[in-house]
Structures are given as structure tokens and as C-alpha cells.
C-alpha positions as CSV (number, residue, x, y, z in Angstrom):
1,X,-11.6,-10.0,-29.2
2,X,-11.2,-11.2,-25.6
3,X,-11.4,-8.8,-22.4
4,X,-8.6,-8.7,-19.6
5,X,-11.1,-10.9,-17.9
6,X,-10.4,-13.3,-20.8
7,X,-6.3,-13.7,-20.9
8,X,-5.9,-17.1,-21.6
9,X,-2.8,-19.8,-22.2
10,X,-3.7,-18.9,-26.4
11,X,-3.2,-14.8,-25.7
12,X,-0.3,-15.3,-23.2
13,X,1.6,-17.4,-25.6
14,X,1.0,-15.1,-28.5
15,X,2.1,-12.3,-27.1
16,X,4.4,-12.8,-24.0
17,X,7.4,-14.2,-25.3
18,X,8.6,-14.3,-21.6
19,X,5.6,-16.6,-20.8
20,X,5.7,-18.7,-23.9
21,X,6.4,-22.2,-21.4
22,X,3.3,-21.1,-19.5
23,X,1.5,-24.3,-19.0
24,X,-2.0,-23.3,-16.8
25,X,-2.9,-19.3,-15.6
26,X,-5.3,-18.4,-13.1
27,X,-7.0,-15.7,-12.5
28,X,-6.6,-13.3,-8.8
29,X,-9.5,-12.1,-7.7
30,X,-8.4,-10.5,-4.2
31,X,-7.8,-6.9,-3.7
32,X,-9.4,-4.0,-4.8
33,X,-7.0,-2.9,-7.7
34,X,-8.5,-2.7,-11.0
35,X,-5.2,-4.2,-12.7
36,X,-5.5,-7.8,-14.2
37,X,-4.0,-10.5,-12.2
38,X,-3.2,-14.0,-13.2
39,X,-0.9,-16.9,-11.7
40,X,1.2,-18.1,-14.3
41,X,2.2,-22.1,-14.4
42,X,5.0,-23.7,-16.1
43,X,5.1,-27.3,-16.6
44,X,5.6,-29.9,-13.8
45,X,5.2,-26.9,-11.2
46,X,2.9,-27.3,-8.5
47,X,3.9,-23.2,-7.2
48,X,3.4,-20.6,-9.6
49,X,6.2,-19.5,-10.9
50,X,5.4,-15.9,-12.7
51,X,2.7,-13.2,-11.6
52,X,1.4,-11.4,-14.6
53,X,-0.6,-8.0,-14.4
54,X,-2.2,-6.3,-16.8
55,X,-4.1,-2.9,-17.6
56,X,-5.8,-0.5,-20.2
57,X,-2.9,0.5,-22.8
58,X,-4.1,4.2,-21.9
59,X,-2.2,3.8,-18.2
60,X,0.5,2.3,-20.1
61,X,3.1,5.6,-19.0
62,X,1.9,5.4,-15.5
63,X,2.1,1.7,-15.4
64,X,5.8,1.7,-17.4
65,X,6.4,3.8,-14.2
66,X,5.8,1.2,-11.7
67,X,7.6,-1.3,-13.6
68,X,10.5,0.7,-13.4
69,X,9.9,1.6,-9.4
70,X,9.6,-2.2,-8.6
71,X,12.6,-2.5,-10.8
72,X,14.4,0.3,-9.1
73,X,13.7,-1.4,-5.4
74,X,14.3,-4.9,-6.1
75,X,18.0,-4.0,-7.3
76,X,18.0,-2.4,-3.9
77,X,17.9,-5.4,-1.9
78,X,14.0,-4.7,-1.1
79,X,12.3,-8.1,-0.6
80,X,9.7,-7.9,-3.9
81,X,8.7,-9.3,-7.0
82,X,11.6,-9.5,-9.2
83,X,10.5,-7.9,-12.8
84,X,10.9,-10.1,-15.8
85,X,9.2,-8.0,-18.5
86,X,7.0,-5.6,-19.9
87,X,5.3,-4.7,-22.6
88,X,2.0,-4.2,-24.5
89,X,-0.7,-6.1,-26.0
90,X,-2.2,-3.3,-28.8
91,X,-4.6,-5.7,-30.7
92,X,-6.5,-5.7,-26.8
93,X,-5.6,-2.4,-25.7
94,X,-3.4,-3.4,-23.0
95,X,-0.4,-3.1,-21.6
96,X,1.0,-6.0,-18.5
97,X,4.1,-6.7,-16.6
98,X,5.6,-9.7,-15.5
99,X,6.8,-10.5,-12.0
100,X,8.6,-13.5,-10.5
101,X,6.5,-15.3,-8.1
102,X,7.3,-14.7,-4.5
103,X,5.9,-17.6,-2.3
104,X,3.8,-16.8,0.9
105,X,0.8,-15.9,2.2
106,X,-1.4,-12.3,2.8
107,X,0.2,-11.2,6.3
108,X,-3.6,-9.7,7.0
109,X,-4.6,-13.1,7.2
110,X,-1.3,-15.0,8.7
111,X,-0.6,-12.2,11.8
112,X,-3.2,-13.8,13.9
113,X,-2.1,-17.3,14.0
114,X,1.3,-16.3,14.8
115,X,2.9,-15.7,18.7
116,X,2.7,-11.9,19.5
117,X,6.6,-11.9,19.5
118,X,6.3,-13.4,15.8
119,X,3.8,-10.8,14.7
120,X,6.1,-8.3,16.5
121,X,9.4,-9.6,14.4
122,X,7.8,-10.0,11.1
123,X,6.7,-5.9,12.0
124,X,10.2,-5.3,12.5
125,X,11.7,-6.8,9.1
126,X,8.6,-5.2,7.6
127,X,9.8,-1.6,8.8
128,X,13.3,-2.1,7.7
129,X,12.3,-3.2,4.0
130,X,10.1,0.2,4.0
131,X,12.8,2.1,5.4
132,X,15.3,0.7,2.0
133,X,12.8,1.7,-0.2
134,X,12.5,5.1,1.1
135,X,16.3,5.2,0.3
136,X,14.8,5.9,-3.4
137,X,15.0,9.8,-4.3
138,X,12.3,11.2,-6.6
139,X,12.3,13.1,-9.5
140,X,13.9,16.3,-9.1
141,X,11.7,17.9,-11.0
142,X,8.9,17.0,-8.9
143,X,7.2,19.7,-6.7
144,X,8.3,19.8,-3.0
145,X,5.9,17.4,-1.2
146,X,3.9,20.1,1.2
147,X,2.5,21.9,-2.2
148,X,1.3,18.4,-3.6
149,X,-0.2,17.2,-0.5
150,X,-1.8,20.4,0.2
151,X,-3.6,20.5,-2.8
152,X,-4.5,17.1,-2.7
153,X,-6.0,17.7,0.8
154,X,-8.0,20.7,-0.3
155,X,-9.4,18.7,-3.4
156,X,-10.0,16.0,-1.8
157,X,-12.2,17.6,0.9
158,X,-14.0,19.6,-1.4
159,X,-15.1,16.3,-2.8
160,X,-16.1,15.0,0.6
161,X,-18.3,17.9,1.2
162,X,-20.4,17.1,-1.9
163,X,-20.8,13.4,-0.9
164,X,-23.6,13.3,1.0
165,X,-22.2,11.5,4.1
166,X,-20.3,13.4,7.1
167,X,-18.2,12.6,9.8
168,X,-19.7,14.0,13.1
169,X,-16.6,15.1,14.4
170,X,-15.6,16.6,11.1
171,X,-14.7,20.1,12.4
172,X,-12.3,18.7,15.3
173,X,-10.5,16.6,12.8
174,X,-10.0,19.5,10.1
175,X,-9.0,22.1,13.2
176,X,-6.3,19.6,13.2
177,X,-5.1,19.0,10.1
178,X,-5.1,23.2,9.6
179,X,-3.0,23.6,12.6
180,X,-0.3,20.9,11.2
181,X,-0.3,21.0,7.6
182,X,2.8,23.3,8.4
183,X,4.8,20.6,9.4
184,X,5.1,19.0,5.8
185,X,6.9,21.9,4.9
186,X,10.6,20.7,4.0
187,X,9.9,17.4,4.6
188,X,11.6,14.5,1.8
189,X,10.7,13.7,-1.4
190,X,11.2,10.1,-1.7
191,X,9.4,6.8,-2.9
192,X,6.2,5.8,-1.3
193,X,4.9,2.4,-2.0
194,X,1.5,4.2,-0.8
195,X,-0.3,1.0,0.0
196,X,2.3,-0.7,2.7
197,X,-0.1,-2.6,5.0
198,X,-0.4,-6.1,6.0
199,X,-2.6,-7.6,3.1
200,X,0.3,-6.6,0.8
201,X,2.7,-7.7,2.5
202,X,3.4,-11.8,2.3
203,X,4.7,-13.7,5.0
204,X,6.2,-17.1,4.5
205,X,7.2,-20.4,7.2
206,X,6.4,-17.3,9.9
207,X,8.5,-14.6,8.8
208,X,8.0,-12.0,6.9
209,X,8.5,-12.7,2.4
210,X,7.8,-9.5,0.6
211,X,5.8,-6.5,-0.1
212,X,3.5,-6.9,-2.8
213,X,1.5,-4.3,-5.3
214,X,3.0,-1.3,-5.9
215,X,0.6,0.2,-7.9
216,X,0.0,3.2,-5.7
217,X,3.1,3.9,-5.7
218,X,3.9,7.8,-5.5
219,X,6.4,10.7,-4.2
220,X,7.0,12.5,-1.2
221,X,7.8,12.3,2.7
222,X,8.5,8.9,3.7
223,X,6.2,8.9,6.9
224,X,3.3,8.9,4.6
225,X,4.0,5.3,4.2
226,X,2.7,4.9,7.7
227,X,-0.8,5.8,7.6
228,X,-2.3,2.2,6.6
229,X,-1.4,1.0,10.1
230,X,-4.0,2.9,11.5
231,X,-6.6,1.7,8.4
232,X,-5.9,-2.1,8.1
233,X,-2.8,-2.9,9.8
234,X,-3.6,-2.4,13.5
235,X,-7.2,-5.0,12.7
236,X,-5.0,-7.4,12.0
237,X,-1.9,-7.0,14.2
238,X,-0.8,-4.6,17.0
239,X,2.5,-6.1,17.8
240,X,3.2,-5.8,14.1
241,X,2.5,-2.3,13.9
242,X,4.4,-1.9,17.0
243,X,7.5,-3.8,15.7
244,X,7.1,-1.9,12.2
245,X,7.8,1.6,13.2
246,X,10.3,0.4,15.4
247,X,12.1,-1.6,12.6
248,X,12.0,1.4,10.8
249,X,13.3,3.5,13.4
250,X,15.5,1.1,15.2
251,X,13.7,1.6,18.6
252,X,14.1,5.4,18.8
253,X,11.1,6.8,17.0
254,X,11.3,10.6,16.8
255,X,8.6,12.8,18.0
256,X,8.2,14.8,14.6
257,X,6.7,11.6,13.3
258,X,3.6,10.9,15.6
259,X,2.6,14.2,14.9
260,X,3.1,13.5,11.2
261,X,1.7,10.0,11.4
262,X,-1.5,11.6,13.0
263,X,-1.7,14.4,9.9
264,X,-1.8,12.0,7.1
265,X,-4.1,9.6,9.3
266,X,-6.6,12.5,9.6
267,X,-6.2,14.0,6.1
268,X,-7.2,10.7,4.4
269,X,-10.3,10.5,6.6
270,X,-12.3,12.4,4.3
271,X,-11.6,10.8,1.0
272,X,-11.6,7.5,2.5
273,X,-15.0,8.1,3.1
274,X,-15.8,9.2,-0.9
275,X,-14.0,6.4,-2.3
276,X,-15.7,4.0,-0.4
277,X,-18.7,5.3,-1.7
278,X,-17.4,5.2,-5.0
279,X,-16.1,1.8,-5.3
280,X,-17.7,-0.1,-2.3
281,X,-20.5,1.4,-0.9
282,X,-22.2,-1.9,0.7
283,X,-18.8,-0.7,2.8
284,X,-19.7,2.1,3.8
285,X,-20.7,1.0,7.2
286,X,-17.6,-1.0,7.6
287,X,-15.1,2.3,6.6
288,X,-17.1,4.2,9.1
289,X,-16.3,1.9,12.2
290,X,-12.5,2.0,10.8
291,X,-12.8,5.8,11.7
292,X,-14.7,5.4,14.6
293,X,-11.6,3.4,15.8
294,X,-8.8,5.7,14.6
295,X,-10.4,8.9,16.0
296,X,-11.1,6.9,19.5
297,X,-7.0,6.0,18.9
298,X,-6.7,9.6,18.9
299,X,-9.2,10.9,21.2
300,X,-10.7,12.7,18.2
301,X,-7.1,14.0,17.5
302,X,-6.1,15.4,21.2
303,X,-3.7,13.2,21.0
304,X,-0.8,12.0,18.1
305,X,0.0,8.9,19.7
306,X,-2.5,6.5,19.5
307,X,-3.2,4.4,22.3
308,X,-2.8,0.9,21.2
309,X,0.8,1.7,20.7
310,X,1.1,3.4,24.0
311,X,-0.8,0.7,26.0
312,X,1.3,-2.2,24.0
313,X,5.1,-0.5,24.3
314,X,4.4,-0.5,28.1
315,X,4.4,-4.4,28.0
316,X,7.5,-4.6,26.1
């Protein structure tokens, strides 16, 4: 029986009537999500022309989700994948999805080579899209956000405690979060793409293409979305951080959301330091300068408004 690892043209054809042209399929190997990946080919194309993903048929409710999220946001107008199909493949115990290839480039690697005021623009049209998707409402049965996220905090930094590793300035940073875990009292329940940084985001002839990978996807207060500037974003780009909030806020950015921004920056300190252990420890090192940066940003939390967007909105 062949493994994900093993999807070839013979299993595509098979069982993906919506793939039955495929002519070549290779396999992606970039990112850290454990779904299946795969380039699909049709004859005499040079571009690929579908993406197909695919994952253990026990996700398959959680994964039917996504489908329908990406589904939900492309009919939107959000700049995305368009879905074509899914469905499951029981003889391998797995389900997949199939997505319309979107041509361009990872924007974590593009950003640099761009101008600043390019980086700044493709920010902009970046923080627009994310603003349409948070158009989405969630579920109304879902619990209001602040109970969710409050529990998840508390779980999570339970789990951090037993880790073996801690951050020095641990206490400062949870004297913090305690003091503003108020604020996500009342705040939305929408969609979060929960991953929205520059490696998935594509850009394409200098502009920005698409957001990519929704698999994170989740629930709850839009400015959530935010947080993986300060993780991977700013590395690569500070004028497109800059340019994404203010896309998102058409220049006038609110002061409720720094102090927001900074909350859900600081809460997912701790975890990020147990999942890199989990997944990629020979990171470990690596994830530990990233804080080093964001609490320095901060001035170990004194301060909501980091200081790379301060220092870079005064040139503007």
C-alpha cells in the first residue's frame, strides 16, 4: 500500500477524478505542516496547474473544514487558491483537497530584493486581503473568544513550565499578559487564517499574489492575525509589516490594537518555545533569538508599540 510520501501519477489517477489529465506530480517539501503537498502537471504545461494536499482520513472533519473556509474566502474576492475538490482516499487512509495553482513566489524570500516602497505596497494589499477575510463571521455556536484564548493561555503555559527550558524574563512577560488578558473580553469572533506571514503569502512580477496554507485556520478576534509579524514577518520585511497594518487599517491604526498586538505576541512566547522543542529542536537556539528580538521590540513589554514600527513610520 503506498504512504502519502508515495502519491504517485497511478494513485492520483485512480482516485482523483479531478486530476485524471495529471501528466507529472511533484512532491513540496517546504514548510513545516505535516499535510501532503504535491505540484500537479497537466500535459504541455510548463506551470503547475493544480496543488494537491493530503492528510490522515482521521483529520478528515477538521480538514473538510478548511476546504470549506478556503472556499468560503475565495468567493469573497480574497486573493487564494481557488478549491476544485475534495474528497477521500479510504484504501490509504486519507483524505486531500485540490487547489488551483496560484503562480508566485514565497514573499519571505522575494521582500528583500524588492525597493522598500515595493515591500511597503505589497504590505498594504497584504493587509487589505486579511482585513476581507476577517469579513467571515464564525460559528455562532462557538464560545466568545476571551474564554477560548484564556484557556488556551493557561494550558499552554502549564505546558511550558514542564519543558525544561525558560525564558529569563518570564515573570515580566506573564505580569503582562495578567494585566491585559481583560482586554479580549468582547472582542469579535471572526475567521483567522492563523498563520498570515510572509512565507505564506506569494508575491508575483513584484506585487503581492495570494495567501497560501490555511491550515491553521481558526476563530476569534481578528487582531490575532497579527502576531506573525513580530515572529517571521518583521526578519524579512519591515516596510511590509509597516504597510500591512496600515492596509488593514487604512493609515489610522487604533490604539486598542497595539495593546492587543503586544498580548497575543507575548502569550504565544511560551508555547512557541515547547513546540519548537517538539518539532524542531536543532531550532531551539534560533526560536530563542526570535524572542530575544520581540521582547527587545518591546522593551520586555514596557512598551506595546514596537520600535521598528515607530523608528520606520517616522521616515514615511
Amino acid at each position: 500500500m503506498p504512504t502519502e510520501e508515495q502519491i504517485h501519477l497511478s494513485v492520483i489517477h485512480e482516485y482523483i477524478a479531478s486530476l485524471r489529465h495529471a501528466a507529472a506530480v511533484s512532491k513540496i517539501h517546504k514548510g513545516y505542516s505535516f499535510d501532503g503537498k504535491y505540484l500537479i502537471f497537466e500535459p504541455s504545461q510548463e506551470s503547475p496547474v493544480y496543488v494537491l494536499r493530503t492528510a490522515p482520513l482521521k483529520q478528515l472533519e477538521r480538514k473538510l473544514g478548511e476546504f470549506e473556509a478556503v472556499r468560503r474566502v475565495h468567493a469573497m474576492g480574497v486573493k487564494t487558491s481557488e478549491p476544485v475538490a475534495f474528497g477521500t482516499i479510504e484504501p490509504l487512509e486519507l483524505c486531500y483537497m485540490v487547489l488551483r495553482y496560484v503562480e508566485g513566489e514565497d514573499a519571505f524570500d522575494v521582500l528583500p530584493a524588492l525597493t522598500e516602497e515595493e515591500q511597503y505596497r505589497v504590505g498594504v494589499t497584504a493587509g487589505r486581503e486579511l482585513r476581507l477575510m476577517h469579513e467571515l463571521e464564525a460559528p455562532a455556536e462557538l464560545q466568545p473568544w476571551h474564554i477560548r484564548q484564556s484557556a488556551k493561555y493557561r494550558r499552554q503555559f502549564q505546558g511550558y513550565q514542564t519543558c525544561g527550558v525558560r525564558l529569563p524574563e518570564e515573570e515580566a512577560v506573564v505580569a503582562f499578559i495578567e494585566r491585559h488578558l481583560p482586554l479580549m473580553e468582547n472582542r469579535p469572533n471572526r475567521f483567522q487564517h492563523d498563520d498570515f506571514h510572509a512565507s505564506n503569502l506569494l508575491v508575483h512580477e513584484r506585487r503581492y499574489a495570494a495567501a497560501i496554507d490555511f491550515n491553521r485556520y481558526d476563530w476569534g478576534d481578528p487582531y490575532h492575525d497579527f502576531l506573525k509579524i513580530a515572529y517571521f514577518s518583521r526578519e524579512a520585511s519591515i516596510p511590509f509589516c509597516v504597510g500591512q497594518i496600515h492596509g488593514y487599517f487604512e493609515g489610522n491604526v487604533p490604539e486598542r490594537f497595539w495593546t492587543l498586538y503586544a498580548l497575543y505576541t507575548a502569550i504565544i512566547m511560551f508555547p512557541s518555545i515547547t513546540w519548537t522543542l517538539q518539532v524542531v529542536p536543532q531550532q531551539l537556539d534560533s526560536m530563542m533569538n526570535r524572542l530575544r528580538i520581540i521582547l527587545d521590540d518591546h522593551r520586555n513589554f514596557e512598551s506595546v508599540v514596537p520600535s521598528w514600527y515607530a523608528s520606520y513610520s517616522v521616515r514615511l
